[in-house]
N, C-alpha and C positions, 0 to 999 in steps of 0.2 A: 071193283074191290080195291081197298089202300092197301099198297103195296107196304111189308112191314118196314123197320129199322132195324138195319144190322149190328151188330158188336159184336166187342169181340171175349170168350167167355162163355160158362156154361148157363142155364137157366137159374137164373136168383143172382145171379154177381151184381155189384153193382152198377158197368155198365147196363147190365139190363134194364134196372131200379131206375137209373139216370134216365134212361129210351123212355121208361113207363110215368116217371114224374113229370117228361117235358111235355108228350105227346099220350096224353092219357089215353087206353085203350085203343092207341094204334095197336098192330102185333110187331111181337118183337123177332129176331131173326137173329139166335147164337152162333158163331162162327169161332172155329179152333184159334184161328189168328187176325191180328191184326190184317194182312195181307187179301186173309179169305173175306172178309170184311170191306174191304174195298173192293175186290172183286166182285164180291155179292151184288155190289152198287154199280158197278158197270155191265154189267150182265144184265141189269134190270132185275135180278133176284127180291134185291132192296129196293124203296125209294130213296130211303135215309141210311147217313151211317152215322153214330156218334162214338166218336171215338174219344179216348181219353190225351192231355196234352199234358198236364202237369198236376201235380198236387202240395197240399199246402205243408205239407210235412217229409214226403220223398222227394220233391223236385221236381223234374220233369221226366217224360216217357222218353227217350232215347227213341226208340223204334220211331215212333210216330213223324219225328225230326227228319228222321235219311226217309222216310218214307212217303212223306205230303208232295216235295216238292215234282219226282217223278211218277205221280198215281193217276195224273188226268183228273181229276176229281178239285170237288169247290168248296171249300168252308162257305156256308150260309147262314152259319148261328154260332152260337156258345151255349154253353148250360153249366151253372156250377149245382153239384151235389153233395150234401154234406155227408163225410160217413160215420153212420152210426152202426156199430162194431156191435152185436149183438154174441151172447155165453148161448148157443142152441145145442141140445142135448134131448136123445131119448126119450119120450115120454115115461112119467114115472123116475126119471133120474132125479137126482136132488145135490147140492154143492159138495156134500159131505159124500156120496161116492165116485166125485171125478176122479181120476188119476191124472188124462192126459187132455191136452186141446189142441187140434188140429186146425190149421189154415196157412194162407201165404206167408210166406217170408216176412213180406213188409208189414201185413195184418199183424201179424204177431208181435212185429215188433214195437206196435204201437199201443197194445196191451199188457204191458212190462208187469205193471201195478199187478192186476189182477193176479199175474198167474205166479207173481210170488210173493203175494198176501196168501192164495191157498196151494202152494207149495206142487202145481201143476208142472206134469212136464210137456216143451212144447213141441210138436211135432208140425214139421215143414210137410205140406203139398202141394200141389201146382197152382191152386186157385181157391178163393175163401166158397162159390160154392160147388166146385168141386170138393170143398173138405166134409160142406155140408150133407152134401151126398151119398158120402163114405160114412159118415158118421149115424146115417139113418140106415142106410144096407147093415152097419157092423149090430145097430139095437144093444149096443154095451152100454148100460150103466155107467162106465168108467172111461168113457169116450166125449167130448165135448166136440163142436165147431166153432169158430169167430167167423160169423158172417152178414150178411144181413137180414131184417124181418121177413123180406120178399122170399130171400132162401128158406125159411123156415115156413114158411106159407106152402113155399114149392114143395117140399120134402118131409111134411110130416114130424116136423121137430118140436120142442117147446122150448120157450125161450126164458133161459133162468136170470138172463140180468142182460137191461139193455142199456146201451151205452156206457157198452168199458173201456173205451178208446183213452187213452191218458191224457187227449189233447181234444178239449172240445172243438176246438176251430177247425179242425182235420176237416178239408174238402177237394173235393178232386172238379178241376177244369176239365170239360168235353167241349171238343170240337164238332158240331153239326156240318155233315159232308154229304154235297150234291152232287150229281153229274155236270149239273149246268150252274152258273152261276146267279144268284138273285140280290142283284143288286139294287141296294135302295135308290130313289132320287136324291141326287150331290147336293139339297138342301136340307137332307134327313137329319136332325141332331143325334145324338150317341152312336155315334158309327165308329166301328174299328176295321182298318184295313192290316191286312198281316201279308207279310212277304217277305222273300227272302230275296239275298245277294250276295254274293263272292267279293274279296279283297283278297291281293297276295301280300303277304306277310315280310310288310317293309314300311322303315320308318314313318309314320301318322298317315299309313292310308285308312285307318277307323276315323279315324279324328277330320281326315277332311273329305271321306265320303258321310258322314252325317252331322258336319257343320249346317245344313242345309236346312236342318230341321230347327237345331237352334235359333237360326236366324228370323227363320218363317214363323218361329211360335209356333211348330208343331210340337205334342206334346207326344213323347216316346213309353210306353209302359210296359214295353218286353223288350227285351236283348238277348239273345242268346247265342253262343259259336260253337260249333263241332266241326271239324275236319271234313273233306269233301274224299272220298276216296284211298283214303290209307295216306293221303300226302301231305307233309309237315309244314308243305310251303304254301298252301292255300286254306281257306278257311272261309265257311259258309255259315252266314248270323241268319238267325230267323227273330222280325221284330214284329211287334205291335204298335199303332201310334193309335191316339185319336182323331178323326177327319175322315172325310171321303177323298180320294183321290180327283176327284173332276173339282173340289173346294183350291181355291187360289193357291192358299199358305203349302197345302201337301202337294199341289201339283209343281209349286215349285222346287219343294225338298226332293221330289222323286228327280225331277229334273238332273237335279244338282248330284242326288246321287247316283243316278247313272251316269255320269260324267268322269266320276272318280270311283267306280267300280263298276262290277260288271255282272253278266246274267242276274237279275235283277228281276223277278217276278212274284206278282200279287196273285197271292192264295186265296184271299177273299176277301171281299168288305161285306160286312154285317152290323146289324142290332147287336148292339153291347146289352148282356142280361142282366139282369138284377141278380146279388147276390148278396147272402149276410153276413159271407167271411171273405175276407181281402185274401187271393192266390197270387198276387204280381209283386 
């Protein structure tokens, strides 16, 4: 039996939608947290975890960041999803008796348009379908959710207007996480290897721990720093290039920068996906 894919999220989110779009008809496996989610996967609960890394209008997941490098666990893939922010409501409701719409924070915020062209008010809850949930238990007329179709599939809802999202290109980046690693053959084209490394925080040690990449023609298309521990004086980038690491030009940029920084590990090389909106 295939073991399902975990995320993190109730049934109908859209990491679930992302699990079910990449891996059709695998089963999928909700998990409260990020955390429980990668556990799932080390327990063997899971085969897969897809976790989300960034989106193309909030930025990135913070958690996900302090969380890959100490999980044991292998990025194997990508998947971008696009979100299509669906009005789901009570069967029988109609635009003209909503009052209020429920869902996350960030959902919400990226249906501005909508919900004051019909003078809705928005209420925050923990997850778009978690909202969708609430919104079918409450059976009010004057109740909406922003979620997606899968949610409403889940839950018994109908759906009065899809795609309300203000920004069509809204997509969210998942990372595909294994126990083990599966890495292509170092002549595979489109590979992206992701890894992070430490610098301490003094004059051009960025600049001459990833000179190496310049020089080599590796081509870099993520960067990102966050603090390593609460400390001001050290600072942890998680990047993306394109290559294989066992390829000439990146074996010698890793080289180089692990010469001029330090703890320095690859989270995984993978198949670059195909996607139809640019997240980097």
């Amino acid at each position: 039996m295939t073991r399902p894919i975990a995320f993190q999220g109730r049934p109908g989110a859209y990491s679930d939608l992302a699990c079910r779009t990449a891996f059709p008809g695998r089963p999928t496996l909700p998990c409260d947290t990020f955390e429980a989610a990668m556990e799932a996967l080390r327990t063997g609960a899971a085969g897969l975890a897809m976790l989300p890394c960034e989106n193309s209008l909030a930025g990135r997941v913070p958690d996900i960041h302090h969380l890959l490098p100490e999980s044991g666990l292998a990025i194997v893939g990508e998947h971008f999803q696009r979100v299509e922010h669906c009005l789901l409501a009570p069967r029988g409701a109609r635009m003209e008796t909503l009052k209020r719409v429920h869902s996350h924070a960030v959902a919400l915020g990226q249906v501005r348009v909508l919900i004051r062209e019909h003078g809705l008010q928005a209420v925050i809850e923990a997850d778009t379908a978690g909202a969708a949930q609430l919104v079918a238990e409450w059976n009010n007329p004057e109740d909406a959710a922003i979620a997606s179709a899968l949610a409403a599939e889940i839950y018994g809802l109908d759906i009065l207007r899809r795609n309300v999202e203000d920004a069509a290109h809204n997509t969210t980046r998942f990372y595909i996480m294994a126990t083990t690693p599966h890495r292509p053959p170092p002549e595979t084209k489109g590979v992206i290897t992701t890894f992070v490394f430490r610098v301490r925080n003094v004059p051009a040690a960025l600049y001459k721990a990833l000179g190496g990449f310049a020089t080599n023609g590796v081509n870099m298309t993520k960067l990102e720093s966050y603090m390593v521990d609460g400390e001001f004086t050290a600072t942890q980038f998680l990047c993306d290039v394109d290559g294989h690491p066992e390829q000439p030009a990146l074996a010698r940029a890793l080289e180089e920068l692990a010469f001029f920084s330090r703890a320095v590990h690859i989270l995984g090389v993978y198949p670059a996906a195909r996607r139809t909106a640019p997240v980097r």
